[in-house]
Structure formats: C-alpha cells, structure tokens
C-alpha positions in Angstrom: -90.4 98.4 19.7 -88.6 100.9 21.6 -86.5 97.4 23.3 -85.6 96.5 20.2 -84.5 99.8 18.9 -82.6 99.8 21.9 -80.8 96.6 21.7 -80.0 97.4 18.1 -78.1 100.6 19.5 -76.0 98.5 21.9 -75.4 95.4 19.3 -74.1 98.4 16.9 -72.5 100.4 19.8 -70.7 97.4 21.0 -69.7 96.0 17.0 -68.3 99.6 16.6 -66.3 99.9 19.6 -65.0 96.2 18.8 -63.9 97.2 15.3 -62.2 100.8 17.2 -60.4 98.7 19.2 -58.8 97.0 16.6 -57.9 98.5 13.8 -56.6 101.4 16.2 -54.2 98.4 17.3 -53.3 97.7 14.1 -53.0 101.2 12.3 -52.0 103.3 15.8 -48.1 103.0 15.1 -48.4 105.0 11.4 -51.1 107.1 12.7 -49.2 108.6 15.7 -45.9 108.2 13.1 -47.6 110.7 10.6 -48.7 112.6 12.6 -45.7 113.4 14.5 -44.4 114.4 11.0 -46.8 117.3 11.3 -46.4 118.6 14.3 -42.9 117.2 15.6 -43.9 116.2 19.1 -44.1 112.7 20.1 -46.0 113.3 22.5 -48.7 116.0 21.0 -48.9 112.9 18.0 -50.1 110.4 20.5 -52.6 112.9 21.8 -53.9 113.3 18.6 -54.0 110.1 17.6 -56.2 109.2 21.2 -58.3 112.4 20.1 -58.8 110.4 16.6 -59.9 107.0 18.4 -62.2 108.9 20.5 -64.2 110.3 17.9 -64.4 107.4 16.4 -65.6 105.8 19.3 -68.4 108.7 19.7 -69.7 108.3 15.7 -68.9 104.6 14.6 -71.9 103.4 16.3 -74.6 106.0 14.5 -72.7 106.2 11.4 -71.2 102.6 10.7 -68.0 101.6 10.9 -66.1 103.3 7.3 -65.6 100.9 4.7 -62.2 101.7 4.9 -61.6 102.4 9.3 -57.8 102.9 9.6 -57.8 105.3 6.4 -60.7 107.2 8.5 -58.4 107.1 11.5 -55.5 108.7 9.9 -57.3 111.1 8.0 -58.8 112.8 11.3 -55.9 112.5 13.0 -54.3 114.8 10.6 -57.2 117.4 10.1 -56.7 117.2 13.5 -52.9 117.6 13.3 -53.3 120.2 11.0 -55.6 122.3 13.2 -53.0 122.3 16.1 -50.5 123.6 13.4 -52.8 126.3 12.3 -53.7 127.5 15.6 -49.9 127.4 16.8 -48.2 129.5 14.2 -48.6 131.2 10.6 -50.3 128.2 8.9 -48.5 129.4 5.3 -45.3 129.0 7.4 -45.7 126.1 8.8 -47.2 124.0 6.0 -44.0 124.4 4.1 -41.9 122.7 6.6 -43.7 120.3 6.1 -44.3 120.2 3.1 -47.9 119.7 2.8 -51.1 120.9 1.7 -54.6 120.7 3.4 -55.5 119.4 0.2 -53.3 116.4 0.6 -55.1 115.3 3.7 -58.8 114.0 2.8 -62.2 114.6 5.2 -62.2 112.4 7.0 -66.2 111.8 6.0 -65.3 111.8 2.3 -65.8 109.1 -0.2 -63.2 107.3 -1.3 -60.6 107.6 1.3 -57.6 106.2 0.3 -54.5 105.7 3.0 -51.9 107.7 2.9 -48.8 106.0 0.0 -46.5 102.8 1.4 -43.0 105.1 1.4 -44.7 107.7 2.8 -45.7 105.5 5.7 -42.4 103.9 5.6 -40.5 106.8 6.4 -42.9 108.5 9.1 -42.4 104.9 11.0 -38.4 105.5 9.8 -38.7 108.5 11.9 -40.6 107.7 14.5 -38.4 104.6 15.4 -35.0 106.4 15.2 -36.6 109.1 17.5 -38.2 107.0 20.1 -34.5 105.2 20.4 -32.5 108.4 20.3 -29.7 108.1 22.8 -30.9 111.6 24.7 -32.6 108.8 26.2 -31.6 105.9 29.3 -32.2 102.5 27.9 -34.8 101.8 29.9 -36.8 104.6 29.1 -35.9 103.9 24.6 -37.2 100.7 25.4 -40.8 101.5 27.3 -41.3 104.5 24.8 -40.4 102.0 22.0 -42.5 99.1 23.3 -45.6 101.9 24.2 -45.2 103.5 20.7 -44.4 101.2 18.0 -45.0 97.8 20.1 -48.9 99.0 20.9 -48.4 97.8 24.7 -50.4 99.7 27.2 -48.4 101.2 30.2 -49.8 98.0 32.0 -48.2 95.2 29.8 -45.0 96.8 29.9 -44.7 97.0 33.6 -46.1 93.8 33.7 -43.5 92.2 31.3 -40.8 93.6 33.0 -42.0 93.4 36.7 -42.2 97.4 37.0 -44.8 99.3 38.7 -47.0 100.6 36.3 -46.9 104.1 37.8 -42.5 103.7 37.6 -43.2 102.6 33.6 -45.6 105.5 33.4 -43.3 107.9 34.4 -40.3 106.4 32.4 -42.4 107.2 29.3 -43.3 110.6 30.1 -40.1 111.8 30.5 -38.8 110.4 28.3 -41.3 112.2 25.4 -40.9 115.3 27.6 -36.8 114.9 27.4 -37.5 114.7 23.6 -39.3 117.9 23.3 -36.8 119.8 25.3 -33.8 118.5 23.3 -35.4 119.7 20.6 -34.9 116.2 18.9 -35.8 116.5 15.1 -38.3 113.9 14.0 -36.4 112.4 11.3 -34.3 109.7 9.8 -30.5 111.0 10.5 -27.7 110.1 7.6 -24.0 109.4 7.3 -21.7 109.1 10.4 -25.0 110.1 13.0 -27.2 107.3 11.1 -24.5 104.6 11.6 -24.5 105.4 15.5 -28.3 106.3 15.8 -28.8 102.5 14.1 -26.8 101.2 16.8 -29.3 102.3 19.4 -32.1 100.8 17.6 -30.9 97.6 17.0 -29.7 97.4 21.1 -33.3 98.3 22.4 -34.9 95.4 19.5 -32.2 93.1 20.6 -32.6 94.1 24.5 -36.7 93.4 24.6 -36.1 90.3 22.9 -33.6 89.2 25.6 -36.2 89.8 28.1 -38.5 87.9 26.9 -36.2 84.9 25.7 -35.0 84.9 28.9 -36.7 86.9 31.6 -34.4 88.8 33.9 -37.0 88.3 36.9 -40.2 87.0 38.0 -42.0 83.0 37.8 -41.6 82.5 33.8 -39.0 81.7 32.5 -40.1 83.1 28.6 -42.2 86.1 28.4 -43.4 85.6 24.3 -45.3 88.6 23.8 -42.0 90.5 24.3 -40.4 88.0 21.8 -43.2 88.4 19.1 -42.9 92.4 19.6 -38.8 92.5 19.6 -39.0 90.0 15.9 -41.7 91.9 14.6 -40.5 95.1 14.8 -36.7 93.6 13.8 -38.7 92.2 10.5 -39.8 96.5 10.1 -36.4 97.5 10.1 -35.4 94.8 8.0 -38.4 95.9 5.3 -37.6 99.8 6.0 -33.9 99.8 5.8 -32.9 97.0 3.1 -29.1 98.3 2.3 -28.1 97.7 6.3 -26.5 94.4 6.6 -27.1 95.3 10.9 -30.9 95.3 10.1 -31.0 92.0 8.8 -28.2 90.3 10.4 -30.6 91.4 13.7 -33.7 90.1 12.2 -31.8 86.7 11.3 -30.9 86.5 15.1 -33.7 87.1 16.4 -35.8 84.3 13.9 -33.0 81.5 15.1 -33.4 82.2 18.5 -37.0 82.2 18.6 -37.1 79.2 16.2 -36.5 77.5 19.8 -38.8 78.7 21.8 -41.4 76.1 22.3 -38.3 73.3 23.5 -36.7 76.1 25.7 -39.4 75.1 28.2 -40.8 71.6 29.6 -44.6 70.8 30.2 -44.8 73.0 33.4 -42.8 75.4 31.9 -39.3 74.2 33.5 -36.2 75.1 31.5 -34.5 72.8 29.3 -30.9 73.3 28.1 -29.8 73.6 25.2 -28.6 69.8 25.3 -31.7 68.4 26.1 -33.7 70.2 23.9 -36.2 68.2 21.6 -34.7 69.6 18.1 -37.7 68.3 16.0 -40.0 70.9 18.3 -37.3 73.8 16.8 -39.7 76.0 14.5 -38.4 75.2 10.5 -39.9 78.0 9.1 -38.2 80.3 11.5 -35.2 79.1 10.9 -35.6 79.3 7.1 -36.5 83.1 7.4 -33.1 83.5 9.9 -31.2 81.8 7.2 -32.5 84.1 4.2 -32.1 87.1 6.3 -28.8 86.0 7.3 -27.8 85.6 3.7 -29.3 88.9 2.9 -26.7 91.0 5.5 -23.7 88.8 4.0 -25.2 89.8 0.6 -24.4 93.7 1.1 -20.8 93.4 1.5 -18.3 94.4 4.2 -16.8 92.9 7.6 -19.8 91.5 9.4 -21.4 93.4 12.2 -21.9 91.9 16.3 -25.2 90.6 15.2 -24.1 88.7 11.7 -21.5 87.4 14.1 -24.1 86.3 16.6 -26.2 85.5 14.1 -24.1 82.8 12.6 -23.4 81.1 16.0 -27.4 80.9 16.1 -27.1 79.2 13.0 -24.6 76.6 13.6 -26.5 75.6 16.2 -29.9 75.3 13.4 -28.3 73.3 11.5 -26.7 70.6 14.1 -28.5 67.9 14.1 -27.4 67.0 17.7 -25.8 69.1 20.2 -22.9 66.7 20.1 -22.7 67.3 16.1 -22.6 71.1 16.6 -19.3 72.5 15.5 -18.2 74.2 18.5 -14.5 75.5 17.2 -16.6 77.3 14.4 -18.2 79.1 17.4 -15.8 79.7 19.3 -13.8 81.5 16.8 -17.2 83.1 16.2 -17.0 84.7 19.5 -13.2 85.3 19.4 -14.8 87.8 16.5 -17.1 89.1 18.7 -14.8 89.6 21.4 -12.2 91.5 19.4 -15.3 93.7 17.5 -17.8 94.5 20.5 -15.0 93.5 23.8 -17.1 92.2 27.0 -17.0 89.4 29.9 -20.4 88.4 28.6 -18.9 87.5 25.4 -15.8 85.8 26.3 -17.8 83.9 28.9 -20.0 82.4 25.9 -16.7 81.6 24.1 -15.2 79.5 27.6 -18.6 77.6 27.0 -17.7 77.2 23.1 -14.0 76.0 23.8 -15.0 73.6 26.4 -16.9 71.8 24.0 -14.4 71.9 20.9 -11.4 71.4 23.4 -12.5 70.1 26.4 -13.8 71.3 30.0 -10.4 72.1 31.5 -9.1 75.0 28.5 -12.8 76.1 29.4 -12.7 76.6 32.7 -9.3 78.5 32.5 -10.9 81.1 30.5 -14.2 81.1 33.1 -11.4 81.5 35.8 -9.9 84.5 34.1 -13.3 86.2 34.2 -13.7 85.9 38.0 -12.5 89.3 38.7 -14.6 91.1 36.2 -16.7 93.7 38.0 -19.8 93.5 35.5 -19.8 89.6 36.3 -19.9 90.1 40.2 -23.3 89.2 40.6 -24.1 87.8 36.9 -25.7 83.9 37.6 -24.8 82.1 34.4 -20.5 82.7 35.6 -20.9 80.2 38.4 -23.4 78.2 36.5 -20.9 77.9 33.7 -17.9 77.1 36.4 -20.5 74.2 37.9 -20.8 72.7 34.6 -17.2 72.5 34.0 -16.2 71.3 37.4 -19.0 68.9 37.2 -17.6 67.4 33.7 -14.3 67.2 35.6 -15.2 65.3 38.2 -14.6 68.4 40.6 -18.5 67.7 42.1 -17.8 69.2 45.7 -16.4 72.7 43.7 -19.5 71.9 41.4 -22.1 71.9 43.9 -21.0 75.0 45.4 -20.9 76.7 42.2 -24.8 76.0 41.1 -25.6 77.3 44.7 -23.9 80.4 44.6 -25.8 80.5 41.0 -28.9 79.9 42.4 -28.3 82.7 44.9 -28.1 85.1 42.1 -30.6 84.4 39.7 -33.9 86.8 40.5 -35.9 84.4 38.4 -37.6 81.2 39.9 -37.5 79.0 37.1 -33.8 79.5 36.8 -33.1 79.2 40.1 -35.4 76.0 41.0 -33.1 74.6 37.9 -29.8 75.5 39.6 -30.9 74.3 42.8 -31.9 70.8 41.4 -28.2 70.6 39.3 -26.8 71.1 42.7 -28.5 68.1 44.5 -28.4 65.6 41.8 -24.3 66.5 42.3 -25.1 66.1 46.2 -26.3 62.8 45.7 -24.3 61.1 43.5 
C-alpha cells in the first residue's frame, strides 16, 4: 500500500511540476511585467516571479494544480511584491505610487481567482518592453535582456542562438538590469518626442533578433527559427499593444513576409537557396496574408511611411511576383532610393545596386557596388563582394567573378554561406 501511496506522490509530483513548467512559460512575461509595476526593479520582478514558481513547485503536488495556475502565479507573485514593498518603505506611501490596494491583489489560495484585467496587462508588458530596450543600454545587452525577459529563453538558448558563452550572455544580462537600477530608469511607457525615439529602439532590437535568426551571423545553420518565431511574436505584441503606430505594424508586416519564406530559404540538407531559385509555392500564404493586412494597417494611419513600411513594401513586391523574373525591380529600387534618403547607409544602397541591376541591367549595378568599395562599415561585410561576383559573372567578367565569391567566402563566419560562395566560385572556375 505504502508503494502505491508512493507512486501516486511521484505521478502527482511529477504532473504538477509539468503543469509549473508550463504555464510559468506562458504567463512568466506579465507576471515579472506586473510585478515590476510594484516594485520598479527589473530585476527584484524576476526574483519574485522565480520566488512565485518555486512555491508553486513546493505546494502543486499536495494541493493540485489551481483550477486557474497562471492567475495563482500572479497573484503570489504580488503578495509577494507587495511584502518587499511593505518591508522597504512606509507601506501607506508606497501603495499610492502605485496606486494600489492590498485589496486589489487576491490570496493567492482564494476561490475564484480571477487574472488581473487585459489593459492592465497590456500596459505592464507596455512598460516592461520599452524598459528592457531603453537605450541606457548596448544593443547587445537590449537584445539578451529582451529575449531573457519577454522572449522566455533561458541564459542557455540565447548564448546558444547567438554562439556566445553562456557565462558572456549571463553577464550581459545582469548588467544590464543592474545599469537599469542605477539610472534610475522609470518603469513606464514614455510619451511625445521621448516615445517616438524610445519606439525606435524597440523596433531595432525586434527587427535585429529576427535578422539573426533569418540569417545567422555565425555558426553551421544557416536559419536559427526559434529566434524568428520569438522576433514575429513579439512584433505581433507591439502591433496588438500600440495600434495608432504605423512603425509597429509596418515592422510586424516585415517581419510576416520575410518569414513567409522561410521553409524555401533552405534545401533538403539545409543548403541555402537564393532568392531566384526559390520554390515559391513552399512560400507560407497565410503569412503573407497577415504581412499584407498589417502592411495596410500602417498605410492606414496616415503620414510619410517609416524605414520599415518602406522595407516592408519591397518584401511585398517580392510576395506577390509570381517569378523572380516578373518581380518589379524599378518599383524596388526606388523603394530603396526612399530608404536611402530616410535612414542613409551602405547596407541600403548596396540592396538598391542589387534592385537596379535587375530593372536596368548588371553594368548601372555594379557602378553603384563600385561606389561602395570604400565604405568603412562594408570593409569586411561578405554580401559586397558577393554582389560584385554576381554582377561580373552576368557580364561575362568570370576571372573578376571568381575572385569576388572567394574573397566572399573569406568573410562570411557562417558555414553554410560560405560552402555556397565557395561552390559559385568553382562552377565560374570550370566553365
């Protein structure tokens, strides 16, 4: 008997800690984003929110996991919260920052819990993203807070992702929480002028873990997909969250073309394709019918469109080619030529020599890729001499060609990319 009773323990021990696991997942990003309402530490709210898994971890198996888990969570997360507070300073005090009442928050071992209202949830997670992107912070360090807070990766998956050792990633995030703390950064969503450039930020780390995982900077993959699903979900928050900024949605269209190609980006053994030899029908419809809606939603609020409406639309020319001969290319280039004159940069105009090739041939191409060869942020950028192969190669120039997917190949730090280049340059070598 006392086998069974035993086995029953570890059946419900090991049921509860399945269900911890994952509706602390799920609910983890609003738990540590009210919570850092409370007690205005990012840090402190994670803490808490650990504290809040932990006990649940410790009672779930004797008491059953709550008919209602991630209201639970919350709820003793906050009493928790709300202890730290009271402990801290004059409770009274602080309780009117706030603006709060221990009444507000139920026990957590009441009946009836009920989770906390949708636009109260939607602006702690307001908050918490504009905070964990505030520019006090590097870029690298926005991005591993970002992906570690609102993405739900472990320190592990994000060094993993982007080839960092986890104890480099580790530190990245604590500073960058500490750095927070001792900037006195206000958790909150800012307005006017500061809003506009805060936004900015946001968008650029969304935007930058997507680009990593579309195309990975480093490493044997060419795609990394978790980092694509994180960047589009969390573009498709901001989108929900902030539905009068045109930027919000223009991202979240980009970001749904792009990936609407993912699964022909890649050949059997995971090879890259180009974008010319892609298999369209594999391109992902229903993707591309959420980039166009959201793409018609920024147009829809009015005013000059933003970098990504601009990059956006080239995205969707490309959807809606049947063929990458039948693509209009001088509709893109003059895209970029937008681009270029908004948001200035060799990346850009490099993109446009690849548009102009195509609407007016390789040579007006390559004398805008030649311009370019001086710039210092292209020095040791792969895709300039893999663009100068291509166009020497359509020319006839295969000697110059060769050379150029070499010296490509030489710069690339990922393998996939690079076992491409190399392979452009002996097909050239052998014809």
């Amino acid at each position: 008997m006392n086998g069974a009773d035993d086995a029953d323990r570890a059946d419900r021990a090991d049921r509860a800690d399945r269900a911890v696991e994952a509706v602390f997942r799920i609910e983890s990003v609003k738990i540590i984003a009210a919570v850092a309402r409370i007690v205005r530490d990012i840090g402190i709210a994670e803490e808490i929110a650990q504290d809040a898994l932990v006990a649940a971890l410790e009672r779930w198996p004797e008491s059953g996991v709550p008919e209602k888990p991630g209201a639970w969570l919350m709820a003793t997360a906050k009493h928790r919260a709300i202890d730290l507070v009271r402990r801290r300073e004059t409770y009274a005090r602080k309780l009117a920052e706030v603006g709060r009442t221990l009444e507000d928050v139920p026990a957590p071992d009441s009946a009836g819990i009920e989770a906390a209202e949708a636009d109260t949830i939607d602006d702690d997670l307001l908050r918490l993203i504009f905070t964990a992107c505030h520019p006090v912070l590097s870029t690298e360090a926005r991005i591993a807070l970002t992906l570690r807070l609102l993405g739900g990766l472990t320190t592990d998956e994000i060094a993993r992702a982007f080839l960092a050792p986890e104890a480099t990633v580790a530190q990245r995030i604590v500073r960058a929480k500490r750095s927070l703390a001792r900037a006195g950064v206000p958790f909150e969503v800012p307005y006017g002028a500061e809003r506009a450039e805060r936004l900015s930020s946001v968008l650029e780390v969304v935007y930058l873990i997507f680009n990593e995982g579309y195309s990975a900077t480093a490493g044997d993959d060419l795609l990394r997909p978790g980092l694509c699903e994180d960047a589009l979900r969390l573009a498709r928050v901001l989108s929900g969250l902030m539905d009068g900024e045109p930027e919000a949605h223009a991202l979240a269209a980009l970001l749904e073309l792009q990936a609407s190609r993912t699964a022909a980006r890649t050949g059997p053994d995971g090879e890259p394709v180009l974008l010319a030899d892609q298999n369209r029908s594999r391109w992902n419809q229903l993707l591309i019918h959420r980039g166009f809606a959201a793409l018609t939603r920024a147009g829809a609020l009015g005013g000059p469109p933003g970098p990504y409406a601009l990059q956006a639309a080239v995205a969707a020319y490309h959807a809606r080619a049947a063929t990458y001969e039948e693509t209009d290319w001088a509709a893109i280039a003059a895209l970029y030529a937008q681009l270029a004159a908004l948001r200035p940069s060799p990346v850009v105009e490099l993109n446009r020599a690849v548009a102009v090739s195509m609407a007016e041939g390789p040579a007006a191409g390559l004398a805008l890729v030649d311009a370019l060869a001086d710039e210092p942020a292209l020095k040791t950028y792969h895709l300039l001499p893999s663009v100068r192969g291509d166009l020497l190669h359509r020319l006839g120039r295969t000697d110059e060609a060769r050379a150029e997917f070499v010296r490509a190949a030489g710069l690339t730090r990922n393998e996939r990319e690079r076992a491409l280049l190399r392979e452009r340059a002996d097909r050239i070598g052998q014809s």
